[in-house]
N, CA, C and O atoms as a MOPAC input file, in Angstrom:
PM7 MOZYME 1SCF
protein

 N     48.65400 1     5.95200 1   113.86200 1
 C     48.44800 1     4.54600 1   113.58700 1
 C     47.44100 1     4.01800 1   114.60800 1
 O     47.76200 1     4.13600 1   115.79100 1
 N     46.30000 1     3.46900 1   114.32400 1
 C     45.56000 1     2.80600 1   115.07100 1
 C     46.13000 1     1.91600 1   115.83100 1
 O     47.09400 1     1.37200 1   115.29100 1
 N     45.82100 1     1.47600 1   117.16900 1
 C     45.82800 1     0.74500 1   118.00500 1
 C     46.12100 1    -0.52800 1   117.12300 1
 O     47.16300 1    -1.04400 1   116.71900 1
 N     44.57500 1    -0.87300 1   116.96500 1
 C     44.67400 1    -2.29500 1   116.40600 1
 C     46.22700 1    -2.50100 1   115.10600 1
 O     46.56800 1    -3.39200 1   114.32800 1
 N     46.48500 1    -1.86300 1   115.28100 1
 C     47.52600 1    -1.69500 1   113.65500 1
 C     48.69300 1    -2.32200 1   114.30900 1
 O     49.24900 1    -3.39100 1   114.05800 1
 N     48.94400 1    -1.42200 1   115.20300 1
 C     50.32000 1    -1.67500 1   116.04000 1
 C     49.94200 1    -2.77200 1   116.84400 1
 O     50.88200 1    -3.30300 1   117.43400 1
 N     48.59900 1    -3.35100 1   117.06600 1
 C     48.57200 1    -4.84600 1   118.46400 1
 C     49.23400 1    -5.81200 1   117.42500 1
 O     50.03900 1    -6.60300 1   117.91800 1
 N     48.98300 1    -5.90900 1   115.69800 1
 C     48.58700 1    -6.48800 1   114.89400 1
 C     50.66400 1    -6.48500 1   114.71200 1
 O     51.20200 1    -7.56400 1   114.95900 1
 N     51.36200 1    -5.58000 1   114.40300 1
 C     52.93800 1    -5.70100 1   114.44000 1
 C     53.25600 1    -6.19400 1   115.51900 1
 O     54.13700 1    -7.05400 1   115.53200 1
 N     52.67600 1    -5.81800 1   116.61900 1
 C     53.57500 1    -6.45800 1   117.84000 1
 C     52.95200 1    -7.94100 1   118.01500 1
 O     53.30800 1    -8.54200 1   119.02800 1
 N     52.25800 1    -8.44900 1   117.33000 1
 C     52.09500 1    -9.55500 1   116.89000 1
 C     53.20400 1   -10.60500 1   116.53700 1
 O     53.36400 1   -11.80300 1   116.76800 1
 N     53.79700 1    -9.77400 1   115.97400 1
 C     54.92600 1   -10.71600 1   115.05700 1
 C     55.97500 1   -11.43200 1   115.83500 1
 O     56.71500 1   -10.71100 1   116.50500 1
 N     56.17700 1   -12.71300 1   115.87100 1
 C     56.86200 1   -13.33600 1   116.33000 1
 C     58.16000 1   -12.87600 1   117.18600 1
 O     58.42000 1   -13.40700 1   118.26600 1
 N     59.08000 1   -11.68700 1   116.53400 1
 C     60.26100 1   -11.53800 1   117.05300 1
 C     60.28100 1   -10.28200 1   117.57800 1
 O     61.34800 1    -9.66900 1   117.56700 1
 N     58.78600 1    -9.51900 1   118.27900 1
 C     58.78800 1    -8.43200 1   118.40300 1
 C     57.75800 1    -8.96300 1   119.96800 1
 O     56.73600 1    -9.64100 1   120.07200 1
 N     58.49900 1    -8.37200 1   120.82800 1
 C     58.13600 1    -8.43800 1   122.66600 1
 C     57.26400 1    -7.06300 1   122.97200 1
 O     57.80300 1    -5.96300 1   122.84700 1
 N     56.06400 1    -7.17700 1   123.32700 1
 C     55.61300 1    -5.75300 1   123.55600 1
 C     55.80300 1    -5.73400 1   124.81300 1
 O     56.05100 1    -6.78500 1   125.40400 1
 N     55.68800 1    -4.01800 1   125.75500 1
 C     55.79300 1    -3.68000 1   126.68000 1
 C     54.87100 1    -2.61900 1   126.93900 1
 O     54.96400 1    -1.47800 1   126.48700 1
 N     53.90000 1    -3.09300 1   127.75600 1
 C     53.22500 1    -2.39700 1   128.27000 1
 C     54.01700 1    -1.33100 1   129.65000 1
 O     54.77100 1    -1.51000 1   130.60700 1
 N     53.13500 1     0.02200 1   128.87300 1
 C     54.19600 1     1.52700 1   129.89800 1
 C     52.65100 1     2.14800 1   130.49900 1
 O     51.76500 1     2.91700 1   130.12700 1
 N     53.03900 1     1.10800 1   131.87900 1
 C     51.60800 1     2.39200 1   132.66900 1
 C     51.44800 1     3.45100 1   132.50900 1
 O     50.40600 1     3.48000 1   131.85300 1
 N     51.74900 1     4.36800 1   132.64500 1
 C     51.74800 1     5.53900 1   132.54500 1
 C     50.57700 1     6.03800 1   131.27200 1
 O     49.52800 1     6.68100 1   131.22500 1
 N     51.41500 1     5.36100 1   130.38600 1
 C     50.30900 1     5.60400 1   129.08300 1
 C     48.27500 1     5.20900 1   129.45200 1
 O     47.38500 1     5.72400 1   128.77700 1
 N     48.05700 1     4.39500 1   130.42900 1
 C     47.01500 1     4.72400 1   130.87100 1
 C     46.42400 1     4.84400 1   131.84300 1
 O     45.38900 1     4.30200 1   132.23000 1
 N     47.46500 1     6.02200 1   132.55700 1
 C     47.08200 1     6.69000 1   133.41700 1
 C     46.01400 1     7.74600 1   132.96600 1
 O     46.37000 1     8.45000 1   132.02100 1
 N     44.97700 1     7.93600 1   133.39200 1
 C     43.85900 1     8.84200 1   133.00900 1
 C     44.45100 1    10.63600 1   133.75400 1
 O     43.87300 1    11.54200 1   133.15500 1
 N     45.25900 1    11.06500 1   134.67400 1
 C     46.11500 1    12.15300 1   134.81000 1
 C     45.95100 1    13.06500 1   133.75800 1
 O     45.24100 1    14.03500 1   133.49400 1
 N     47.20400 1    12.16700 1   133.05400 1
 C     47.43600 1    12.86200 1   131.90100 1
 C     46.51000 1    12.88000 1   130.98100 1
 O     45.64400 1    12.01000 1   130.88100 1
 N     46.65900 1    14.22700 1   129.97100 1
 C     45.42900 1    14.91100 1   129.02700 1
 C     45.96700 1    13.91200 1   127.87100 1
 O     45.03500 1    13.68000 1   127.10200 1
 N     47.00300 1    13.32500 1   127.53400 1
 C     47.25900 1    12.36400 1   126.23900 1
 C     46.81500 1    11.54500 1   126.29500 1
 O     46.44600 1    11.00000 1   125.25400 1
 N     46.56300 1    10.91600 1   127.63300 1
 C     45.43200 1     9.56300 1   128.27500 1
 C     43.90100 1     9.81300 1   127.94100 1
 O     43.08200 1     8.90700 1   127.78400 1
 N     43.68500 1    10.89600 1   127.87200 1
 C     42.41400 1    11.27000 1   128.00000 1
 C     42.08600 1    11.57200 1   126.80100 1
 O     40.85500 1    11.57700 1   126.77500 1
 N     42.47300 1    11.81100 1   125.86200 1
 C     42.26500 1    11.92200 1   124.73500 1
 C     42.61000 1    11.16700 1   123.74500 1
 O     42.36700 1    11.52200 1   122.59100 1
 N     43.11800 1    10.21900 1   123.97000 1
 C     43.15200 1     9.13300 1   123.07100 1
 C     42.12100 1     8.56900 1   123.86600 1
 O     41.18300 1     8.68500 1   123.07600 1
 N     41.47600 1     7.85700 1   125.22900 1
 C     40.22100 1     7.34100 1   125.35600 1
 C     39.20900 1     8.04700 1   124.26600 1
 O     38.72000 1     7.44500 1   123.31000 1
 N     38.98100 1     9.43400 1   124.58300 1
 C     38.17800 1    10.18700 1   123.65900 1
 C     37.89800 1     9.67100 1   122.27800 1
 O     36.84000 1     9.24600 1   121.81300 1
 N     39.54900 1     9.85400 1   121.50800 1
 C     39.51700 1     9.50000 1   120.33200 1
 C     38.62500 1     7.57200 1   119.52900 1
 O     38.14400 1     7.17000 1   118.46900 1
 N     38.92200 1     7.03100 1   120.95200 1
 C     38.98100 1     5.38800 1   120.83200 1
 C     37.23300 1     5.73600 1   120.45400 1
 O     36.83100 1     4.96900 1   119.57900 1
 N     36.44200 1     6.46700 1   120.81800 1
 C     34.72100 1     6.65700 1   120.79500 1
 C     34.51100 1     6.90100 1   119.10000 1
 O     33.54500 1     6.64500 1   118.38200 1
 N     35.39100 1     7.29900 1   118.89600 1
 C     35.16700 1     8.20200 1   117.26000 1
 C     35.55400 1     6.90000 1   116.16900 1
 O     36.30900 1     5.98500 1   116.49600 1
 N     34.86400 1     7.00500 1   114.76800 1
 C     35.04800 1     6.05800 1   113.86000 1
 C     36.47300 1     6.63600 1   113.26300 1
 O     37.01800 1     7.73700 1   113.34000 1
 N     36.76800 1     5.59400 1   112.73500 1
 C     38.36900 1     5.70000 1   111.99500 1
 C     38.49100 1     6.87100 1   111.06900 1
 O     39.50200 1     7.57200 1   111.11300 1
 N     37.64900 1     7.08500 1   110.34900 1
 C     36.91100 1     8.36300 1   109.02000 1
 C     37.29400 1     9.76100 1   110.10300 1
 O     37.65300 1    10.81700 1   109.58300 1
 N     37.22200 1     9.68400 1   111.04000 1
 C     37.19700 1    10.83500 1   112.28800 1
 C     38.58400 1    11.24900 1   112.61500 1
 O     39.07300 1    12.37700 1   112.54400 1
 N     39.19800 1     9.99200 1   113.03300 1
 C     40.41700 1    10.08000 1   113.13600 1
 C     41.61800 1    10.52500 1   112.16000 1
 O     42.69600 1    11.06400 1   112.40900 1
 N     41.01500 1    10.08800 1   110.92900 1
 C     42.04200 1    10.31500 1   109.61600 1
 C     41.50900 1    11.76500 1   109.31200 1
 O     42.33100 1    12.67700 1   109.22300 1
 N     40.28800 1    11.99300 1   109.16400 1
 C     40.20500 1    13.85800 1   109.06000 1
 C     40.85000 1    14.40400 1   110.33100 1
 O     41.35300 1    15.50300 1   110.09700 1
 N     40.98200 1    14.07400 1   111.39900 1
 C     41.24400 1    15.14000 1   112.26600 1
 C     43.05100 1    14.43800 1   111.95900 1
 O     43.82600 1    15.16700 1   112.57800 1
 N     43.40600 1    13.91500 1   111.61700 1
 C     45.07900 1    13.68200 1   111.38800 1
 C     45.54000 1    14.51700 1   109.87500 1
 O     46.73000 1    14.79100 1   109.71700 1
 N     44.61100 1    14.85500 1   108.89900 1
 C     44.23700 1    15.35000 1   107.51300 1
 C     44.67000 1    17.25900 1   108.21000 1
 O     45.52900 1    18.04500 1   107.80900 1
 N     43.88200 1    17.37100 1   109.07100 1
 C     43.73100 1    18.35600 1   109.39700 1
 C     45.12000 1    18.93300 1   110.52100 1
 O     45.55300 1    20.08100 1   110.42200 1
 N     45.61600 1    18.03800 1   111.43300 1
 C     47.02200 1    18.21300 1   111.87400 1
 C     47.99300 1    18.63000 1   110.84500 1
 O     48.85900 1    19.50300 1   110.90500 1
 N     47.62800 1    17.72500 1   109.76700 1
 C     48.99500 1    17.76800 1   108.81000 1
 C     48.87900 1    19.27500 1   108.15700 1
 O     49.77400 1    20.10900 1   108.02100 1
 N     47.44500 1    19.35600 1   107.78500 1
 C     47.91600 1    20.87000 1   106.98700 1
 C     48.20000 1    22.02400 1   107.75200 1
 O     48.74200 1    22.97100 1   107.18200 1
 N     47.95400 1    22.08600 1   108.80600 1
 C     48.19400 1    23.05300 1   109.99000 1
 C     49.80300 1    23.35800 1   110.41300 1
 O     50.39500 1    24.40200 1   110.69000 1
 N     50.25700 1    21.83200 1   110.32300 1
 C     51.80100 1    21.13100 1   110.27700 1
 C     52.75700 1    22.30900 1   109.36600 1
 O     53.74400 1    22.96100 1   109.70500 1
 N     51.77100 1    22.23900 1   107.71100 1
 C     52.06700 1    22.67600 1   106.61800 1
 C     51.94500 1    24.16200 1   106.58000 1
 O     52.55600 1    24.72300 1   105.67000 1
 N     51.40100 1    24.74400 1   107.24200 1
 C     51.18600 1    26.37300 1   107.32200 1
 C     51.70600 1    27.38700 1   108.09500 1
 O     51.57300 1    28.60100 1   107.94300 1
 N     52.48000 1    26.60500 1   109.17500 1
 C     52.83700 1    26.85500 1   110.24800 1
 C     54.08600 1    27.80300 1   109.78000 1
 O     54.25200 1    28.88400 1   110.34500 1
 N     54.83400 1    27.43400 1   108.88700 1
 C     55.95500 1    28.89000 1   108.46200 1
 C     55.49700 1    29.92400 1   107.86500 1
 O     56.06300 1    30.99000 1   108.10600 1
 N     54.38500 1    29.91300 1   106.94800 1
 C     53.35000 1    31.07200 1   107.25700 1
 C     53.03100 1    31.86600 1   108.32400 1
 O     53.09300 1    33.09500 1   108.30700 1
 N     52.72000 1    31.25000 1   109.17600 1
 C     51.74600 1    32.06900 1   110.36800 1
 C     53.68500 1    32.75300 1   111.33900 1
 O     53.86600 1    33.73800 1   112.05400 1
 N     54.49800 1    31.88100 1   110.96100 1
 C     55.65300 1    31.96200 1   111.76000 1
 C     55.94300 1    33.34900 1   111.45000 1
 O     56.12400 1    34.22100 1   112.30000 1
 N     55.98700 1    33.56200 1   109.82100 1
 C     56.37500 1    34.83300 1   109.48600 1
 C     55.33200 1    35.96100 1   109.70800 1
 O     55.59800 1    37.15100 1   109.87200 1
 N     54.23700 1    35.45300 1   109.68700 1
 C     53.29900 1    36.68200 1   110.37400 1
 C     53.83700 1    36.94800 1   111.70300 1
 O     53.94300 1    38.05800 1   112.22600 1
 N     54.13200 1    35.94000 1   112.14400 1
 C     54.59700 1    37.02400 1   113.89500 1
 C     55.68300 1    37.09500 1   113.71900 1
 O     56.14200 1    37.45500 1   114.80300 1
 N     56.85200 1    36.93600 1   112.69600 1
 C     57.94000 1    37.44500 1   112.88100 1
 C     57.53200 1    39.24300 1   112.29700 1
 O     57.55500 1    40.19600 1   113.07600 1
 N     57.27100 1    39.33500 1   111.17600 1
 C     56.73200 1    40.16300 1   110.40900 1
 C     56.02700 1    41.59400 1   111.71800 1
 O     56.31100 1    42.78100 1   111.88000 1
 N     55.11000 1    40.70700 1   112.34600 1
 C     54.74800 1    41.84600 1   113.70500 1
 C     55.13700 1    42.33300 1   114.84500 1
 O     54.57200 1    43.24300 1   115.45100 1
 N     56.42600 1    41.56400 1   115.29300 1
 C     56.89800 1    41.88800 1   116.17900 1
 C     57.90200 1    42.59800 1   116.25700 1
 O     58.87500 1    42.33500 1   115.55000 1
 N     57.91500 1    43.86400 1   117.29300 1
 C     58.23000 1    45.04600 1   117.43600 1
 C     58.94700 1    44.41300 1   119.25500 1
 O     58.30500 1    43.88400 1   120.16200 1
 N     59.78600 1    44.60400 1   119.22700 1
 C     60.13600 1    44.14500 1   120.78500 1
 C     61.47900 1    44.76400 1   121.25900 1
 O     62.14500 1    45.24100 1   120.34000 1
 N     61.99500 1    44.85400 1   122.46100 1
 C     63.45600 1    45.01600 1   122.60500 1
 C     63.25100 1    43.82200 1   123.98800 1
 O     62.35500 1    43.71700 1   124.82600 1
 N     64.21100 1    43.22600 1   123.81200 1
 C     64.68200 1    41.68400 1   124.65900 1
 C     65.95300 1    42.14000 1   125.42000 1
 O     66.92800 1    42.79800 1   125.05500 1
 N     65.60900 1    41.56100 1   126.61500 1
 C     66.88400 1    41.11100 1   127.92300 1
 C     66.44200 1    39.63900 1   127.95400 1
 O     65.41700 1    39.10200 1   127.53500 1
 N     67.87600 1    38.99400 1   128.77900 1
 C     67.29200 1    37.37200 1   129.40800 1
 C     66.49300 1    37.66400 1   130.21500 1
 O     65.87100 1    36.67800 1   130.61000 1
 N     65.98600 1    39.28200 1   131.00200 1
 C     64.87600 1    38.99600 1   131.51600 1
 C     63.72200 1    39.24800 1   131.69900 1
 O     62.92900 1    38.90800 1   132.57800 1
 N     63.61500 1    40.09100 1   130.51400 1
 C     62.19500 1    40.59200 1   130.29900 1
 C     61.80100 1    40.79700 1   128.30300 1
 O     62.64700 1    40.62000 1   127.42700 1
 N     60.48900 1    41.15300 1   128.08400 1
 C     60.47300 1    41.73700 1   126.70400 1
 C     59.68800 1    42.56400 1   126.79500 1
 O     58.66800 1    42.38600 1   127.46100 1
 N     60.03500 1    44.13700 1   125.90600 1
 C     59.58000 1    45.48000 1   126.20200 1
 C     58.84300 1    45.60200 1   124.50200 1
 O     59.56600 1    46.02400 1   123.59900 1
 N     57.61700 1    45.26200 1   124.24900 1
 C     56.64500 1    45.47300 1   123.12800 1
 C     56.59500 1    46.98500 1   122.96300 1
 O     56.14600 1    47.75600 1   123.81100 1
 N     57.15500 1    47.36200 1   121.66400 1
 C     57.32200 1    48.84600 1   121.50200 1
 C     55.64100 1    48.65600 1   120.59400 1
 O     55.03300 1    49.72600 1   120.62700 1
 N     55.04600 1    47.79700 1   120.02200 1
 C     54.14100 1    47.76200 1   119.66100 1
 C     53.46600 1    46.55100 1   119.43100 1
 O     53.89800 1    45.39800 1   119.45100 1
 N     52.22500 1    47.03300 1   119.18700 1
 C     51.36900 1    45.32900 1   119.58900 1
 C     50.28500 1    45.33200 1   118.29600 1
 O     49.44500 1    46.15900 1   117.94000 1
 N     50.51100 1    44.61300 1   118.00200 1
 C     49.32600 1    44.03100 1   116.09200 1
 C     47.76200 1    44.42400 1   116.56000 1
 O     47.48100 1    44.10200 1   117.71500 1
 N     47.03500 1    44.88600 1   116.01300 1
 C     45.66800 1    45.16500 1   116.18500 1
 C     44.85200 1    43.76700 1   116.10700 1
 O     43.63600 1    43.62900 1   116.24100 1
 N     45.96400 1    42.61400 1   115.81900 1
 C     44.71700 1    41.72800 1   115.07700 1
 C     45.31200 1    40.98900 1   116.70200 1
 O     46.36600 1    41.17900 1   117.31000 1
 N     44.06000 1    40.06800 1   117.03700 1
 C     44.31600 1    39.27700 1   118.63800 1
 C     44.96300 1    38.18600 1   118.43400 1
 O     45.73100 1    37.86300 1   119.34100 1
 N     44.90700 1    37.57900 1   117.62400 1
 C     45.52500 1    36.00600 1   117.30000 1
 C     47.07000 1    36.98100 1   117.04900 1
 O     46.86700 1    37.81700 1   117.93000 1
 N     48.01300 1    37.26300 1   116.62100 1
 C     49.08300 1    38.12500 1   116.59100 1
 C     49.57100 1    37.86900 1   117.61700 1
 O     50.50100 1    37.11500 1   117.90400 1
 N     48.32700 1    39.12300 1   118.78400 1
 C     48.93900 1    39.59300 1   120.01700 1
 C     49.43400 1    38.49700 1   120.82900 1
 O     50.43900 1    38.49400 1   121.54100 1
 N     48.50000 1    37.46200 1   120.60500 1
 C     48.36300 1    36.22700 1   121.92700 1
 C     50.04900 1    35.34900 1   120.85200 1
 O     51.12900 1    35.09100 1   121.38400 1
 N     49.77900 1    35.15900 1   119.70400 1
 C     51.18500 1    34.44500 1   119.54200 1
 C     52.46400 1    34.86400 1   119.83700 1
 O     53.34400 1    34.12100 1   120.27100 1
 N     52.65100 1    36.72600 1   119.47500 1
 C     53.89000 1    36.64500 1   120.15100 1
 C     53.84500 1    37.21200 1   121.79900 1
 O     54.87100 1    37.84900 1   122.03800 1
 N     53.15900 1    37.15400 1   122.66600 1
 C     52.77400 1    36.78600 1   124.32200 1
 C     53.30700 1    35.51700 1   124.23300 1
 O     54.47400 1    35.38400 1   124.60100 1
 N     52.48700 1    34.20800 1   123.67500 1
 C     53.24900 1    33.14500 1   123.81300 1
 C     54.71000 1    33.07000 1   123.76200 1
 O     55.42700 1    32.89300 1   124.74600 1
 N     55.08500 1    33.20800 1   122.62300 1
 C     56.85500 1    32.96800 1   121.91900 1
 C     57.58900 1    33.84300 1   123.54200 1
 O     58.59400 1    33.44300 1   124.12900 1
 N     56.74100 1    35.06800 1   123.95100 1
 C     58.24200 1    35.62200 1   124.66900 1
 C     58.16800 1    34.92700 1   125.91600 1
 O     59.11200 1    34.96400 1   126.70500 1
 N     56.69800 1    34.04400 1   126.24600 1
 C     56.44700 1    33.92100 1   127.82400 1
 C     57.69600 1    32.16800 1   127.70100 1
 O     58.53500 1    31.75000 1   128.49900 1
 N     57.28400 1    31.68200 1   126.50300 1
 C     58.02600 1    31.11700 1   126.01900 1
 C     59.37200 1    30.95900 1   125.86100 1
 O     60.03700 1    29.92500 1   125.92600 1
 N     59.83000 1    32.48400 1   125.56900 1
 C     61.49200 1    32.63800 1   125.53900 1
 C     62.12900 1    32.84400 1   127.09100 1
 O     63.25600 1    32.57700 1   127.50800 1
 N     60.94200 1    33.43400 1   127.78900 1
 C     61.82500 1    34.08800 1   128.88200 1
 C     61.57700 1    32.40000 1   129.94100 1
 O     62.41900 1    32.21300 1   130.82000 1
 N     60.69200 1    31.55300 1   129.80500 1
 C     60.59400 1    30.43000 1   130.51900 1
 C     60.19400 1    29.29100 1   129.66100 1
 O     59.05300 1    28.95700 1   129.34100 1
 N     61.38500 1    28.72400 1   129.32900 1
 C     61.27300 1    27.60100 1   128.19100 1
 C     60.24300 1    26.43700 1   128.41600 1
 O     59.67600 1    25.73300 1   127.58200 1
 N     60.14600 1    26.44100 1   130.16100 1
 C     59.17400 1    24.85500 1   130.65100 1
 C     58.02600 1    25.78300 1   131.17800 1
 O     57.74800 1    25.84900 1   132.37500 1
 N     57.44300 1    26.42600 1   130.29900 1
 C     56.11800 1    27.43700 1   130.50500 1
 C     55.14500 1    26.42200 1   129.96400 1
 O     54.81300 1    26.83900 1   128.85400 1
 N     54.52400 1    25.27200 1   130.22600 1
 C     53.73200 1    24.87600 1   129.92300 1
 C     51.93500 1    24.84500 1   130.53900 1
 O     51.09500 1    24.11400 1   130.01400 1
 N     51.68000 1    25.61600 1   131.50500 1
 C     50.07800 1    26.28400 1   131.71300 1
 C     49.72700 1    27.10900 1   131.27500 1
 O     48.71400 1    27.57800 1   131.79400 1
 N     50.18200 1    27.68200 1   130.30900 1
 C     49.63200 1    28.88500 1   129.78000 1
 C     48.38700 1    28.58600 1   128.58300 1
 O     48.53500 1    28.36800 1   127.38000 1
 N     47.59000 1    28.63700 1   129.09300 1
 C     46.28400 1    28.30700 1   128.57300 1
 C     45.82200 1    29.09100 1   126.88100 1
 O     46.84100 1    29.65600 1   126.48400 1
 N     45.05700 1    29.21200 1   126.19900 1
 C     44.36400 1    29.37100 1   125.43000 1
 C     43.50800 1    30.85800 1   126.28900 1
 O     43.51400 1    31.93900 1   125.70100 1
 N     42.88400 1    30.73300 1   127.56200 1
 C     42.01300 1    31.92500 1   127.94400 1
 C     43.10900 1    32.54600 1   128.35700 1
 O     43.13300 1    33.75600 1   128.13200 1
 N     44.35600 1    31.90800 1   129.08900 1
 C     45.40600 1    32.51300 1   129.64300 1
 C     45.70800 1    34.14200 1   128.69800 1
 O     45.43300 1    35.26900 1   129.10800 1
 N     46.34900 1    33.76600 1   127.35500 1
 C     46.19800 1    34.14400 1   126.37000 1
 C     45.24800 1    35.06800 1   125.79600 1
 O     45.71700 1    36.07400 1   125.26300 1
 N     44.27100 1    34.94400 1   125.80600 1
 C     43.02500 1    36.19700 1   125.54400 1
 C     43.02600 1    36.97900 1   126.28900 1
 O     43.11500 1    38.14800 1   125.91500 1
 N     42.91100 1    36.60400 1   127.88600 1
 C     42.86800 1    37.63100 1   129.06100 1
 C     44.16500 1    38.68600 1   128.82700 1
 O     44.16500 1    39.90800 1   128.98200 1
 N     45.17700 1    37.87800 1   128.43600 1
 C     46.81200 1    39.10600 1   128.35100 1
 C     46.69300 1    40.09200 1   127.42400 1
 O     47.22200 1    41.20200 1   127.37400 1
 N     45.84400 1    39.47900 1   126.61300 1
 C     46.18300 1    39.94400 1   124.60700 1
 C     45.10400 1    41.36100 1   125.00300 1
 O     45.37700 1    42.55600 1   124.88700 1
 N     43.66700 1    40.64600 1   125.55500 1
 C     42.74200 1    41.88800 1   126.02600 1
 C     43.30000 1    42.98700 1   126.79000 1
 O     43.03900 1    44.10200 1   126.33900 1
 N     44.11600 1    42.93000 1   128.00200 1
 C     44.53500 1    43.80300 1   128.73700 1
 C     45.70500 1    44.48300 1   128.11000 1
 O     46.15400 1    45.51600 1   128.60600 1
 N     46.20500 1    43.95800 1   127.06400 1
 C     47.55500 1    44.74300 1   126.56200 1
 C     46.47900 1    45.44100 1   125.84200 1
 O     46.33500 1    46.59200 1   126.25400 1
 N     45.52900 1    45.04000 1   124.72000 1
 C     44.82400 1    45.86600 1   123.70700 1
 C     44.33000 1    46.93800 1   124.45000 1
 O     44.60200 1    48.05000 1   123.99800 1
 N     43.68600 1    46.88900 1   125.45500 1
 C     42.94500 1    47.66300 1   126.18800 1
 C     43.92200 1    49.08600 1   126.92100 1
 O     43.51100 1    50.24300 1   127.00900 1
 N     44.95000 1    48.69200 1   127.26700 1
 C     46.08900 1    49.42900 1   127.62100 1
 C     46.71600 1    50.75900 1   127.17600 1
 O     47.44300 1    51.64900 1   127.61600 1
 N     45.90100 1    50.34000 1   125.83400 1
 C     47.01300 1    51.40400 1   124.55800 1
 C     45.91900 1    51.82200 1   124.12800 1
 O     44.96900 1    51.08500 1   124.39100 1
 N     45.54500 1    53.33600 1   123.19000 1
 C     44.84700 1    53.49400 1   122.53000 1
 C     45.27000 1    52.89000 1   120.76200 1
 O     46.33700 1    52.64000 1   120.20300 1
 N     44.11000 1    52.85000 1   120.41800 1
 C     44.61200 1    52.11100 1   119.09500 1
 C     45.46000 1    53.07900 1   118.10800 1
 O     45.51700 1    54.30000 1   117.95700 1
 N     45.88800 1    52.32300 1   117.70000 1
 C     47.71400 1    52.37600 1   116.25200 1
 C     48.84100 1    53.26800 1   117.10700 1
 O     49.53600 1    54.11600 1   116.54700 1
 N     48.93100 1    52.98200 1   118.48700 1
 C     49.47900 1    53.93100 1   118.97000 1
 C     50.84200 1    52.70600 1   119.11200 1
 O     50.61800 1    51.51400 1   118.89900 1
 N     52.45000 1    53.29700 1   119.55700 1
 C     53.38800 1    52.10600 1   119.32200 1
 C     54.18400 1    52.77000 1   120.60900 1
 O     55.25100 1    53.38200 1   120.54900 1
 N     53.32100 1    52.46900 1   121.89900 1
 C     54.08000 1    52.87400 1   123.25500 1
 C     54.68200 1    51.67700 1   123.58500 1
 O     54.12500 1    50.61100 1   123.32200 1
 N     56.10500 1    51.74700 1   124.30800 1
 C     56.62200 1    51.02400 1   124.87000 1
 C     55.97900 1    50.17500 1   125.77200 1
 O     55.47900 1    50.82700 1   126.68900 1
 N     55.73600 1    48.55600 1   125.90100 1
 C     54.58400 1    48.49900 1   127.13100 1
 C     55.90800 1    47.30500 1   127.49500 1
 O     56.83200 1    47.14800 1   126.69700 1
 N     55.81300 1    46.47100 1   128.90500 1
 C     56.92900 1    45.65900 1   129.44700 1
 C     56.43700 1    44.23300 1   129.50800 1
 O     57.17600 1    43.34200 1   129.92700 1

């Protein structure tokens, strides 16, 4: 919902707005990207919200592709990949899910984070081979 949308409800007589610093604190990357967004015409905003949604929509797709590829044996404290998908987008999603499982408030794990792991596991193994790796 646009800004102006919501200044325009909290408009209404029986509705008190409250401004929450935080929200523009420039820190945070949600601060920073809604400034970003505020540069872009509305047409911009609704395709790139067009484009959230179907991604939204595909997402049990792609879920079952990495359920579908993953080969693992699990402790609470580690995960032992008896094999790893040839394709990289695969490798790096289930890297995520376990760095994920084994540390639920794993939130730096980057995008290159991710390539660099996915490369060194690929690189590790010779290809279609299904060695235990940790």
């Amino acid at each position: 919902m646009p800004r102006a949308e919501i200044e325009r409800c909290l408009a209404e007589p029986t509705v008190t707005p409250r401004f929450d610093r935080p929200n523009a604190d420039p820190r945070f990357l949600r601060n920073r990207v809604r400034a970003l967004l505020r540069e872009f015409d509305l047409s911009v905003i609704d395709n790139l919200a067009a484009i959230a949604d179907q991604a939204r929509q595909q997402w049990p797709v792609l879920e079952r592709a990495i359920d579908a590829a993953e080969d693992v044996i699990t402790s609470d404290v580690e995960t032992r990949f008896r094999s790893m998908p040839e394709d990289a987008w695969l490798r790096q999603a289930l890297l995520l899910r376990h760095i994920r499982r084994l540390d639920p408030d794993a939130r730096d794990v980057s995008a290159a984070d991710l390539e660099r792991l996915s490369g060194a596991v690929a690189e590790s193994r010779p290809p279609g081979t299904a060695q235990e790796r940790p």
